[in-house]
C-alpha positions as CSV (number, residue, x, y, z in Angstrom):
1,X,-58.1,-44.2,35.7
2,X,-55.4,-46.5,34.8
3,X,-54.3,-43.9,32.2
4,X,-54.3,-41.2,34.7
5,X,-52.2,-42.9,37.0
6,X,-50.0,-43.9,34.8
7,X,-49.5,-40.4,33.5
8,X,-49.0,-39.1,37.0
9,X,-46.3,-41.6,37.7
10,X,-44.7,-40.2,34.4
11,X,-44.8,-36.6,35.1
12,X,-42.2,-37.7,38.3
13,X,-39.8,-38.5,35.6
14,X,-39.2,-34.8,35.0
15,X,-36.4,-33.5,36.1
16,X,-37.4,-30.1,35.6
17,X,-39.5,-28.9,37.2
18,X,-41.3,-25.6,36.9
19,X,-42.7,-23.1,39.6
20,X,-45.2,-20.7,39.3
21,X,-45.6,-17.9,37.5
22,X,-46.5,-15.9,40.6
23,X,-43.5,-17.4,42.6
24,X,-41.0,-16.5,40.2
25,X,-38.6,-13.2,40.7
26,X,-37.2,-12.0,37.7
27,X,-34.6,-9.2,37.6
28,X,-32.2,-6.5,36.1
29,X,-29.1,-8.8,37.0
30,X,-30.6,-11.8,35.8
31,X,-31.7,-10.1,32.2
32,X,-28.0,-8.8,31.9
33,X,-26.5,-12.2,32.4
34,X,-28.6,-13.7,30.1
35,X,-28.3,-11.0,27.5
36,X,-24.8,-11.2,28.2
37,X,-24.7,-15.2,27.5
38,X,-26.7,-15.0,24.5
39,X,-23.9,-12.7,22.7
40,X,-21.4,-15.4,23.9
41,X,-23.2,-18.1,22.6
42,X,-23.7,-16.5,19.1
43,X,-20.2,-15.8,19.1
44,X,-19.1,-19.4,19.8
45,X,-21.8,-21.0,18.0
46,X,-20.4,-18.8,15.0
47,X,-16.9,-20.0,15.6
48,X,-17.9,-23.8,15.9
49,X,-20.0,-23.2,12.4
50,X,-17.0,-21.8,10.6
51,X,-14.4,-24.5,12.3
52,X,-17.4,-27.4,10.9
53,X,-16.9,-26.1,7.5
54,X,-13.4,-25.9,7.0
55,X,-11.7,-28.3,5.9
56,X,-8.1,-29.6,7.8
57,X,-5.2,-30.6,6.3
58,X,-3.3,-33.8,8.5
59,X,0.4,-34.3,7.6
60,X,1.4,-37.8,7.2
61,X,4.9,-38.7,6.2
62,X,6.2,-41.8,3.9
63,X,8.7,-42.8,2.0
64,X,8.9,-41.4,-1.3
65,X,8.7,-44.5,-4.2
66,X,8.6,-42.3,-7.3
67,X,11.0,-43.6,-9.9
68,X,12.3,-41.6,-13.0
69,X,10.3,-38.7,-11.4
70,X,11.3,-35.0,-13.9
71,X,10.7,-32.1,-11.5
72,X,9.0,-29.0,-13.4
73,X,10.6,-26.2,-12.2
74,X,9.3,-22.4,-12.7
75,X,11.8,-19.4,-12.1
76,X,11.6,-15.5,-12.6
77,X,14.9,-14.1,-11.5
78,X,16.2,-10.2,-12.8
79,X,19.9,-9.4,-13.0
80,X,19.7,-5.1,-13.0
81,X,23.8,-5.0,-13.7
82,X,24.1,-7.6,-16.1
83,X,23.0,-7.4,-19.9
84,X,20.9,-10.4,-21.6
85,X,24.1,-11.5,-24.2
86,X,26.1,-12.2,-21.1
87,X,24.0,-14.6,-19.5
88,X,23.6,-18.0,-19.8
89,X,22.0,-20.8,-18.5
90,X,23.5,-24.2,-17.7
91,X,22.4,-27.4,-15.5
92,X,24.2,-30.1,-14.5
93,X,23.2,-33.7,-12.9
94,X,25.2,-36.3,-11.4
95,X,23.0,-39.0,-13.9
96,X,25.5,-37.3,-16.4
97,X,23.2,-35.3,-18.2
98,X,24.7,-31.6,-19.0
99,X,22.8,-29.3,-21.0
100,X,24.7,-25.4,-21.3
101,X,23.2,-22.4,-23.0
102,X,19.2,-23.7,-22.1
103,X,16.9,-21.8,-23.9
104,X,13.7,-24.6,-24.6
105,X,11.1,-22.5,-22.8
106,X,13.4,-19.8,-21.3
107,X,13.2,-16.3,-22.0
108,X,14.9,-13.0,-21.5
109,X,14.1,-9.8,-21.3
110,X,16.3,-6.7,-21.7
111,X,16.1,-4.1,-19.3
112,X,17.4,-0.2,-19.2
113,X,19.2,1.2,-16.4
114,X,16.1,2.0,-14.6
115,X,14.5,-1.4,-14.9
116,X,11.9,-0.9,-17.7
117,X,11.6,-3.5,-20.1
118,X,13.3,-2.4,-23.8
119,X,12.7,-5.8,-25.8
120,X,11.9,-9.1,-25.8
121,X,12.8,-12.3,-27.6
122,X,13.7,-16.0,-27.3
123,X,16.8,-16.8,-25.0
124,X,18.5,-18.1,-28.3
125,X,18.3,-15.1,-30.4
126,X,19.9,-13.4,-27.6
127,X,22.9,-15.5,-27.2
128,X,24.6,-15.8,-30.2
129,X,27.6,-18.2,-29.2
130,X,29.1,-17.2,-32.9
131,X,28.9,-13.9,-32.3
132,X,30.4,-14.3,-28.8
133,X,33.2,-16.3,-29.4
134,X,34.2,-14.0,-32.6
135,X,33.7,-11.0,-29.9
136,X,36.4,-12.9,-27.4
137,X,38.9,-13.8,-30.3
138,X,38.9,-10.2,-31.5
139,X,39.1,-8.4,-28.5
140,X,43.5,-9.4,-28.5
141,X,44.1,-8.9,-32.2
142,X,44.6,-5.3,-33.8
143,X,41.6,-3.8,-35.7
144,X,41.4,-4.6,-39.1
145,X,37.6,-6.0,-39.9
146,X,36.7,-7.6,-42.9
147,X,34.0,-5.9,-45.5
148,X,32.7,-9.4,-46.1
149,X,33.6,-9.6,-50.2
150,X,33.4,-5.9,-50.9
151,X,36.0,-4.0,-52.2
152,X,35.2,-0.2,-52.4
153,X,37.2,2.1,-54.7
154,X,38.6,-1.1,-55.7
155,X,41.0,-1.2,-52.9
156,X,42.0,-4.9,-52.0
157,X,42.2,-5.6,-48.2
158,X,40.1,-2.6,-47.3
159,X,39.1,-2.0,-43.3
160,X,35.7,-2.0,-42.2
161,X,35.8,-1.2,-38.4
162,X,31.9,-0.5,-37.7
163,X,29.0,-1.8,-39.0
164,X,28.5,1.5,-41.1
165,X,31.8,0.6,-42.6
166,X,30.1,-2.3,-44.3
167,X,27.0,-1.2,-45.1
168,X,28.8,1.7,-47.4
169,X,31.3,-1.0,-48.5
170,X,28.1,-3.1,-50.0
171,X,26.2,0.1,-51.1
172,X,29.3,1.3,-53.4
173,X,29.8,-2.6,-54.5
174,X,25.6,-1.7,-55.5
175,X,25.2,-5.3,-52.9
176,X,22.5,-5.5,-50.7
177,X,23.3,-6.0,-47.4
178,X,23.2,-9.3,-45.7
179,X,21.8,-10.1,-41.5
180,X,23.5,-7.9,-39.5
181,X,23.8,-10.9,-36.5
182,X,26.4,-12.3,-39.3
183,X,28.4,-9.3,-39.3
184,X,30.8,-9.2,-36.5
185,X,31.0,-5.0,-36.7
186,X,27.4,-4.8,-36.0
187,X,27.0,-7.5,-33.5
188,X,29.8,-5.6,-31.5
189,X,28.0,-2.5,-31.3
190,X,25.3,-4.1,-30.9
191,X,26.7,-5.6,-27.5
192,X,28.1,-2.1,-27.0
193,X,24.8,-0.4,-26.6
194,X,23.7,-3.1,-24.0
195,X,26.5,-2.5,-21.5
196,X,23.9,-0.6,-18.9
197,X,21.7,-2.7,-19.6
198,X,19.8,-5.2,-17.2
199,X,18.2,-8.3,-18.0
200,X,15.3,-10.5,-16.4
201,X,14.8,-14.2,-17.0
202,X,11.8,-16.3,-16.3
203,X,10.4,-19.7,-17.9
204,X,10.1,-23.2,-17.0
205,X,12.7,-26.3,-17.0
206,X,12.2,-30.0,-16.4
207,X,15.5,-31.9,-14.9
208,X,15.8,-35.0,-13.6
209,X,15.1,-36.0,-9.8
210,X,18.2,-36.1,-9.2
211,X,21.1,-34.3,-7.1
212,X,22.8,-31.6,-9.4
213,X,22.2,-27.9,-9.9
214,X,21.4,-25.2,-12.6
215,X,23.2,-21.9,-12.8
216,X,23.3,-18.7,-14.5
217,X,26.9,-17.5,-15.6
218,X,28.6,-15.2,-17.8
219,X,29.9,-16.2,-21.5
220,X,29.7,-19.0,-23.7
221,X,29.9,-22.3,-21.5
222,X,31.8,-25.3,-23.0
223,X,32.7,-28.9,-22.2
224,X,37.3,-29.2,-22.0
225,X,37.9,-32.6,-20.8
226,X,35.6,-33.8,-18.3
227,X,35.5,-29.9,-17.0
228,X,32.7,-27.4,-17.5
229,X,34.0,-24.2,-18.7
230,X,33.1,-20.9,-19.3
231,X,34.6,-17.9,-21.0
232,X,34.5,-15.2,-18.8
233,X,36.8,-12.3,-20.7
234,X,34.1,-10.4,-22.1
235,X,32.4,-10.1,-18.2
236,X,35.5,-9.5,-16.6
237,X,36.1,-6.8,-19.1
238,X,33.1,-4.9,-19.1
239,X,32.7,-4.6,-15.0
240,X,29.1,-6.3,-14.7
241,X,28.3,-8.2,-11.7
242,X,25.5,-10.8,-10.4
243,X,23.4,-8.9,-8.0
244,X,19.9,-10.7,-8.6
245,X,16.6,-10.2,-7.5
246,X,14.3,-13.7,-7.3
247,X,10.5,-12.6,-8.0
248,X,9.8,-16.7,-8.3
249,X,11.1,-19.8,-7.6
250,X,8.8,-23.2,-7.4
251,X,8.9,-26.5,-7.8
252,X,5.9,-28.2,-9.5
253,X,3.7,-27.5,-12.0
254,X,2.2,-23.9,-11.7
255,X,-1.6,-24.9,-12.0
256,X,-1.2,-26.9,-9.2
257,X,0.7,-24.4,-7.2
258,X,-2.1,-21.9,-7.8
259,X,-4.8,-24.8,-6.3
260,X,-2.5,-25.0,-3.4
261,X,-2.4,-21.6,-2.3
262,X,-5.8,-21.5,-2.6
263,X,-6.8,-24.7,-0.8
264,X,-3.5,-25.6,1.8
265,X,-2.9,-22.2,4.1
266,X,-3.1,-23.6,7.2
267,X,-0.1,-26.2,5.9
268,X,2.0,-23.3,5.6
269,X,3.3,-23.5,1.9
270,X,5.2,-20.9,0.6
271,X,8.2,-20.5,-1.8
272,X,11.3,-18.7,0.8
273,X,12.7,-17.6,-2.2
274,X,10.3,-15.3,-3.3
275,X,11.0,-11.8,-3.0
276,X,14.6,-12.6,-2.2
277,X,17.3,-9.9,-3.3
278,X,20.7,-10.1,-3.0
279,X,24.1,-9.0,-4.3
280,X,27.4,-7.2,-4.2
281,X,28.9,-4.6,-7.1
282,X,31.7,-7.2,-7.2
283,X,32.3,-9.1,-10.4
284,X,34.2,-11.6,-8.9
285,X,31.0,-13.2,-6.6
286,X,29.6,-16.9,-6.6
287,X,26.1,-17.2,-5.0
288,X,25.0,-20.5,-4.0
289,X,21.6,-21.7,-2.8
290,X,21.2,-25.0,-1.4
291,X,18.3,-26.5,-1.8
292,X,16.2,-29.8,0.0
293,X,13.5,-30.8,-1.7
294,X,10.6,-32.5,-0.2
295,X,8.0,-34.1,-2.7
296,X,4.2,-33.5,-1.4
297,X,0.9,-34.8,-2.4
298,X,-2.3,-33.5,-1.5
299,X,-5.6,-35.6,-1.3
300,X,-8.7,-33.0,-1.2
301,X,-12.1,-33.9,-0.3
302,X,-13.5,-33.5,-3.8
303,X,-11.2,-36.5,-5.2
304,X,-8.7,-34.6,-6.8
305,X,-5.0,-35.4,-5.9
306,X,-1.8,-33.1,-6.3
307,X,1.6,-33.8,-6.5
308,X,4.6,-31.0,-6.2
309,X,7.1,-30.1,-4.3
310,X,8.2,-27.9,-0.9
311,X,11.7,-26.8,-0.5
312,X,13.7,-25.5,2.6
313,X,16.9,-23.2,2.0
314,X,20.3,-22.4,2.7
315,X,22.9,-19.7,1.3
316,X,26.2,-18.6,1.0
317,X,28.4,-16.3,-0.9
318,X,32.4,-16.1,-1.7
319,X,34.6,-14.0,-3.4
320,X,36.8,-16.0,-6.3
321,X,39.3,-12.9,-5.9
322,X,39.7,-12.9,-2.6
323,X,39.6,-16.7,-1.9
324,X,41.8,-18.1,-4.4
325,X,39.5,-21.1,-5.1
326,X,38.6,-23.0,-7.9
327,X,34.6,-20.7,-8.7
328,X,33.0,-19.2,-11.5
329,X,31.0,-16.3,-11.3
330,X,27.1,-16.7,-11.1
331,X,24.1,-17.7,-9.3
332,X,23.6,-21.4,-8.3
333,X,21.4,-23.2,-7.1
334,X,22.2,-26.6,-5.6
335,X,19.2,-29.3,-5.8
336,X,19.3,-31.9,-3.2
337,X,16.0,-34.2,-2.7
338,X,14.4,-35.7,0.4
339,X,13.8,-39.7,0.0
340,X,10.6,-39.0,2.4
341,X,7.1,-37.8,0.7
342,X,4.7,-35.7,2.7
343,X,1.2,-36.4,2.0
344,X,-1.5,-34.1,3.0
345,X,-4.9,-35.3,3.2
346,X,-8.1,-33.0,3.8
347,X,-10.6,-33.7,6.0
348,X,-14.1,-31.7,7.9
349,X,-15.3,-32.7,11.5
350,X,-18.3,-34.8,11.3
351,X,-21.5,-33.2,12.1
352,X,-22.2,-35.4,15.3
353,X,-19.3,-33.8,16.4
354,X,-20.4,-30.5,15.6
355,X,-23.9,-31.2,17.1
356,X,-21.8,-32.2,20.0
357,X,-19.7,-29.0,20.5
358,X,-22.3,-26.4,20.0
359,X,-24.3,-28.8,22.7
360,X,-21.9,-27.9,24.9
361,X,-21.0,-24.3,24.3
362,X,-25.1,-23.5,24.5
363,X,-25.4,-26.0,28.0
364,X,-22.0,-24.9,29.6
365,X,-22.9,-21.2,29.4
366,X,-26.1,-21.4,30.7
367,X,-24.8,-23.5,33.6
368,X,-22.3,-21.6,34.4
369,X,-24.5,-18.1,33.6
370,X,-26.7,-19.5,36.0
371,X,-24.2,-20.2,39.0
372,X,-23.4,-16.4,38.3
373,X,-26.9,-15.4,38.2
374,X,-27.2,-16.8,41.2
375,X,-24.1,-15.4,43.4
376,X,-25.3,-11.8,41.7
377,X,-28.4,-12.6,43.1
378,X,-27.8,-13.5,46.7
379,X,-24.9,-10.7,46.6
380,X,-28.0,-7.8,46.4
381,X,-30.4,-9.5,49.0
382,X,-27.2,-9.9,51.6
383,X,-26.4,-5.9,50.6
384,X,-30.2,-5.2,51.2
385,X,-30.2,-6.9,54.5
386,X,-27.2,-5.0,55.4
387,X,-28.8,-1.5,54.4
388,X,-31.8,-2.5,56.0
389,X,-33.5,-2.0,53.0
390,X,-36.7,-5.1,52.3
391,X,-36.3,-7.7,49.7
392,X,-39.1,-6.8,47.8
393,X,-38.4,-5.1,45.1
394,X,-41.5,-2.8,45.3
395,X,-40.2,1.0,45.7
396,X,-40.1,2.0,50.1
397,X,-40.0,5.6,51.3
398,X,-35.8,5.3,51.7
399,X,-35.3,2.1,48.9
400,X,-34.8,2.3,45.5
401,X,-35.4,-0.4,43.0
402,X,-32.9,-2.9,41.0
403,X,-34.0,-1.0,38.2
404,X,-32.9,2.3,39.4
405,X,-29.9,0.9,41.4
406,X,-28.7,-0.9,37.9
407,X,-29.0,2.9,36.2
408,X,-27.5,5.2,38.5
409,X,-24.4,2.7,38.9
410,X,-24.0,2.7,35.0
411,X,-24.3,6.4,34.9
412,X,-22.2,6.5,37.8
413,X,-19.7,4.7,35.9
414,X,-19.9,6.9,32.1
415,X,-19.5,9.9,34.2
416,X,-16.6,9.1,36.1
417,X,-12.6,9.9,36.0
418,X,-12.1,5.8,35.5
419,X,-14.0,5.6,32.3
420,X,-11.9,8.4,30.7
421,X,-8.9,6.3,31.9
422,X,-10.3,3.4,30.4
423,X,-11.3,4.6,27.3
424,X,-7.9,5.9,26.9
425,X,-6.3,2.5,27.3
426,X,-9.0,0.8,24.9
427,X,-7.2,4.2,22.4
428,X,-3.7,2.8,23.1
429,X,-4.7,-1.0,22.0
430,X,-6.9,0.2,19.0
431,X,-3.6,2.4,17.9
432,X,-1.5,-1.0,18.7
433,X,-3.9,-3.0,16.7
434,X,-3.2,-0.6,14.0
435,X,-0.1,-0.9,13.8
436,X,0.2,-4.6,13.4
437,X,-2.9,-4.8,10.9
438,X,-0.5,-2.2,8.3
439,X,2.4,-4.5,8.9
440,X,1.2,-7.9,8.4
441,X,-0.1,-9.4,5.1
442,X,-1.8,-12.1,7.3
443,X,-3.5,-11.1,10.9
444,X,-1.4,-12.8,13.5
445,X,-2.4,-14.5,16.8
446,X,-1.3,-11.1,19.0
447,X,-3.6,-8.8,16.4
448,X,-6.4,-11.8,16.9
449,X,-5.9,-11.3,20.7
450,X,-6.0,-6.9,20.5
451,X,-8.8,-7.1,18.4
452,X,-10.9,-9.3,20.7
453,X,-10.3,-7.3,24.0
454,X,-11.0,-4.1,21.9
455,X,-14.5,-5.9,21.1
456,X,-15.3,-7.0,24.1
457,X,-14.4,-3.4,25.8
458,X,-17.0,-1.8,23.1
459,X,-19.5,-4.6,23.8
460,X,-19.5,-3.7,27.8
461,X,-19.2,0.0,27.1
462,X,-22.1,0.4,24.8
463,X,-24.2,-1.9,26.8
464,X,-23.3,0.1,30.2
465,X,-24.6,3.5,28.1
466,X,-27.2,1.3,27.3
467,X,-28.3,0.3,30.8
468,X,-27.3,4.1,31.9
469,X,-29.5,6.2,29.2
470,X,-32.7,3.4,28.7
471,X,-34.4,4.3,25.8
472,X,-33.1,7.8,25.4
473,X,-30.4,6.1,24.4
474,X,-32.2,5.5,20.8
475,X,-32.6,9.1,20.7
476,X,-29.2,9.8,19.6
477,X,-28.1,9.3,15.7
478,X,-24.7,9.1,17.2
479,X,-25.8,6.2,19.7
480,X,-26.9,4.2,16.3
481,X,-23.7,4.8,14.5
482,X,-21.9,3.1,17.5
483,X,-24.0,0.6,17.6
484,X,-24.0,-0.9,14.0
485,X,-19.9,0.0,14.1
486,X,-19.5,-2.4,17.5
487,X,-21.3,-4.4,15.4
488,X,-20.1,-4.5,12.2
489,X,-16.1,-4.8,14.2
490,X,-17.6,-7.7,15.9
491,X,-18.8,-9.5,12.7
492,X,-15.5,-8.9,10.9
493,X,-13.4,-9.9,14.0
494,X,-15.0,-12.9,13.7
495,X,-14.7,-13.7,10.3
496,X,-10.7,-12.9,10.5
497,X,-10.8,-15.4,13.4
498,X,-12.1,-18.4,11.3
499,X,-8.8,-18.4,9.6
500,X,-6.3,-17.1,7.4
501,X,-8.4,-16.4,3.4
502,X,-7.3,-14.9,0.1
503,X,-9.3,-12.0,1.5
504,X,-8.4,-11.9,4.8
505,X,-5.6,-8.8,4.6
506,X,-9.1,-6.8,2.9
507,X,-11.0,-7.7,6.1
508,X,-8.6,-6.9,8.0
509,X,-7.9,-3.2,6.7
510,X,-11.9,-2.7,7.1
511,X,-11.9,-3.8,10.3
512,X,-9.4,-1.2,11.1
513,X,-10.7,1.6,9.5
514,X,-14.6,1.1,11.4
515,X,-11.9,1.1,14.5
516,X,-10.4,4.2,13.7
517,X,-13.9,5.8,12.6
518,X,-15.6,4.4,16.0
519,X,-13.0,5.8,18.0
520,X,-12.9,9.2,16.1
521,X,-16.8,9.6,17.0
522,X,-16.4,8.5,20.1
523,X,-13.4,10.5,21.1
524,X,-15.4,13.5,20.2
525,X,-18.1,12.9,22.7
526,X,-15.8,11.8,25.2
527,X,-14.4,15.2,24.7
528,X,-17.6,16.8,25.1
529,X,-18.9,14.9,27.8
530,X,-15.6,15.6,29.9
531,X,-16.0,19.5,28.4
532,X,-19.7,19.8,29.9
533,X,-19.4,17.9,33.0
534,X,-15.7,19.3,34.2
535,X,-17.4,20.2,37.4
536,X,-18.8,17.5,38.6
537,X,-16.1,15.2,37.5
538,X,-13.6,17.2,39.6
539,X,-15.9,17.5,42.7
540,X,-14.9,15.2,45.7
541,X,-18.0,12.6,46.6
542,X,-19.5,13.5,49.7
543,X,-19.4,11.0,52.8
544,X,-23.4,10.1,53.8
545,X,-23.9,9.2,57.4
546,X,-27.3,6.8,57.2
547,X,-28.3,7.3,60.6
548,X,-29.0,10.5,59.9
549,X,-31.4,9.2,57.6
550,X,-34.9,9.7,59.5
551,X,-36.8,6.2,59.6
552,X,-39.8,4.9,60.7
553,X,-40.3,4.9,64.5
554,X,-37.5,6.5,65.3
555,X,-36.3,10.3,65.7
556,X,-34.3,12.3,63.5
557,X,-30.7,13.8,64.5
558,X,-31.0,17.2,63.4
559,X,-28.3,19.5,64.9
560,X,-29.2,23.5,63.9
561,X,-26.4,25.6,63.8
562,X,-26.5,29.2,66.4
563,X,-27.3,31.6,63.2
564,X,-30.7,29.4,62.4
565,X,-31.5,30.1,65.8
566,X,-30.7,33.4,66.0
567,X,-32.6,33.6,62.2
568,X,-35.8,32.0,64.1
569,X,-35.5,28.7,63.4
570,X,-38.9,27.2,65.0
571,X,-37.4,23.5,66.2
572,X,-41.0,22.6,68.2
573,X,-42.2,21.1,65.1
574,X,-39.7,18.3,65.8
575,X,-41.4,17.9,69.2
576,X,-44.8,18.0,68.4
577,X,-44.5,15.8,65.2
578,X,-42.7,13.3,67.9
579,X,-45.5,14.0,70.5
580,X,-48.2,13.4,67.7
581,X,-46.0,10.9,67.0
582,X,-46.0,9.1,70.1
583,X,-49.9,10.4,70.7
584,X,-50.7,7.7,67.5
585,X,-48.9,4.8,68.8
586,X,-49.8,5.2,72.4
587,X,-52.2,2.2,73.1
């Protein structure tokens, strides 16, 4: 007994309580709002899952104690106007250091005049400063070369202007003929062959951490004085100019640039460099790119820790010629560093606090799909009273049920002049979604935001056909197809919405084609459905006067016109079914 009691005085502890199977109503409305709160729960739950296992990044900035720091730097840059022995590469510190004509891991690549790569070799073997500087002193004395030793015909002081010149010279001497880069005939048409010629340079350099620049100029570069100078004759003679288009430009090693990409979207790292062109036909132009630095180090969850760099950008332009400055023709590109070091550090929610949040997403839409329930609910039985009509939901001679109510409103609806309008508005923001999926690399906020309200449209509007056709709706292929498209749109719109991915420009393209196929299909039937119900589409509702509508106890208004009485219209049956009438309920 004692145990009994005290399980009696437990049971008041529950504070939910449970009524009867008999005593419960359930209805149309109330399986709509729960079907309706499921889908938004799996959606949300789906959400909270991927936001659980992604990881954050959280900026924190300090200041930067690196000492004697190099910064690797990685570069792919194309000059189409300007051939490979014209170019040089020079960088400059204010620690002191100077370094002109780098070539330790710098390479160049000769182009033709449509851009196609012709050869390729080390920067050095390119840039023959002998050569050049023989080029510049030759280009103001009269032509007169030397055969190198080789007198043929025995004439003493002989000409050889070309490089042909000399090989004959040395095959009447019976010589063999030495390198042609040590002949200065050859090397100048050799030069002469590359004037259309374009030229791309990538590799890698290591500087100091320091403020100073590197640049790429024309000619042989030289120190005169405490001055850095270039020769510039050959350039200014042949008409070249600097136009340049920067495929690469990053600071840090490349390995760890790749793991960044990878792993650090959402900090929004990027090189604003790439892909830059820019340029004149002028010779006589200086680019300049101005460039703050900002080391950054990234601590990831799995114990590895990165360190490289992010830079912002500036640039400007002048004309030497025009200016009357001191300038040299080029492309440079001023290095200034940040004392302050970002440092990113990775982190995932904990999974109390994902227990937490899908706590409340499954609770707060059950409450508040409860609250709706609820008004729906009380809405139908006050519209019931009003109609007259008994709250059961059993079938009376003039009622129809919730069931049938719920059915002919949806088919009310699908057959109706403001679903076509609709439909064509859900066509206007699929096309607009379109659009923005073809221009953007990476889905943006507004395309999130098109994509969801196109979703939610085909959600409702396949579930109204739903509710309106019943299980004839399963009868139709074409019904299917929707269904796994709304689907499969659904699925992808979510997975575009967990965040920007390596893949997400993929996912975004296939999301847009099941759009376009979706709406193709159902375009067709809309077409069709407007094509075969025309009529009845066009045709005015007609006004219902329900007290016309005969009830119980009570007499019908029934008017007849003169011709039904002239046809023989026999009214007494009206009379004698209200005598009969009155006959039954007469005590």
């Amino acid at each position: 007994m004692a145990v009994k009691s005290f399980l009696q005085r437990f049971r008041k502890l529950d504070a939910y309580a449970k009524p009867l199977e008999d005593v419960r109503i359930r209805t149309t409305t109330g399986a709509s709002v729960t079907l309706f709160s499921g889908i938004v729960i799996l959606i949300l739950v789906t959400f909270e899952i991927f936001r659980y296992i992604t990881p954050e990044m959280h900026p924190e900035i300090v200041v930067d104690s690196g000492k004697m720091e190099k910064l690797p730097i990685s570069f792919n840059i194309t000059f189409p106007h300007l051939p490979c022995y014209l170019l040089s590469l020079d960088l400059m510190d204010e620690s002191g250091d100077h370094i002109s004509d780098y070539d330790h891991d710098v390479f160049k690549v000769r182009l033709d005049e449509q851009g196609n790569e012709i050869h390729r070799e080390k920067a050095k073997d390119l840039s023959n400063n002998d050569n050049q500087e023989k080029l510049a002193k030759s280009s103001e004395e009269n032509e007169c070369g030397p055969c190198y030793g080789a007198n043929p015909k025995g004439k003493e002081n002989a000409c050889c202007n070309t490089c042909d010149d000399v090989r004959r010279a040395y095959s009447d001497m019976g010589w063999a003929l030495p390198d042609e880069t040590t002949i200065e005939q050859c090397w100048k048409e050799n030069i002469s062959s590359q004037t259309k010629e374009g030229c791309n340079v990538h590799g890698d350099l290591m500087v100091n951490k320091v403020r100073g620049n590197f640049h790429f100029s024309p000619g042989r570069s030289y120190a005169h004085g405490s001055s850095h100078v270039h020769d510039v004759r050959t350039y200014l003679a042949t008409g070249h100019d600097f136009s340049h288009i920067i495929h690469r430009l990053q600071f840090g090693e490349q390995d760890h640039s790749a793991y960044k990409q990878k792993r650090t979207e959402m900090a929004q790292l990027a090189n604003p460099l790439d892909g830059t062109q820019w340029g004149t036909v002028q010779s006589t132009m200086m680019y300049q790119y101005f460039l703050k630095i900002v080391s950054s180090e990234f601590n990831y969850l799995n114990g590895k820790h990165l360190r490289t760099f992010q830079y912002s950008v500036s640039r400007q332009e002048r004309d030497l010629k025009q200016q009357g400055q001191g300038g040299l023709p080029g492309v440079f590109f001023m290095l200034d560093f940040s004392p302050m070091l970002v440092i990113y550090s990775e982190s995932r929610g904990t999974f109390a606090s994902f227990l937490t949040g899908v706590c409340a997403i499954i609770g707060g839409i059950f409450t508040v799909a409860s609250l709706v329930d609820g008004i729906l609910y009380r809405a139908s039985i006050h519209q019931k009273r009003r109609l007259g009509k008994a709250i059961a939901t059993s079938r009376t001679q003039h009622g129809l049920t919730k069931s049938e109510l719920v059915q002919g409103l949806a088919n009310r609806f699908m057959y109706s002049q403001f679903y076509i309008i609709l439909y064509l508005a859900l066509a206007v923001l699929s096309l607009i979604s379109i659009i923005l999926s073809l221009n953007e690399t990476c889905p943006s906020v507004l395309f999130i935001i098109f994509e969801s309200i196109i979703n939610f449209a085909m959600i409702i509007e396949v579930g109204i056909r739903l509710l309106a056709l019943r299980r004839t709706y399963w009868r139709s292929v074409w019904n299917i197809i929707d269904t796994v498209l709304v689907a499969l749109c659904a699925i992808t719109l979510i997975v575009l919405a967990s965040g920007c991915s390596a893949s997400e420009r993929n996912e975004a393209i296939f999301d847009t084609i099941l759009l376009v196929i979706r709406n193709v299909i159902q375009f067709f039937r809309l077409f069709m459905m407007v094509r075969k119900n025309k009529h009845s589409m066009n045709a005015r509702s007609a006004r219902v006067d329900f007290d016309d509508i005969p009830d119980f106890g009570r007499e019908p208004s029934v008017e007849f016109s003169a011709l039904d009485r002239e046809r023989g219209f026999d009214e007494s049956f009206l009379s004698e079914d209200s005598d009969d009438d009155s006959r039954h309920h007469r005590p």
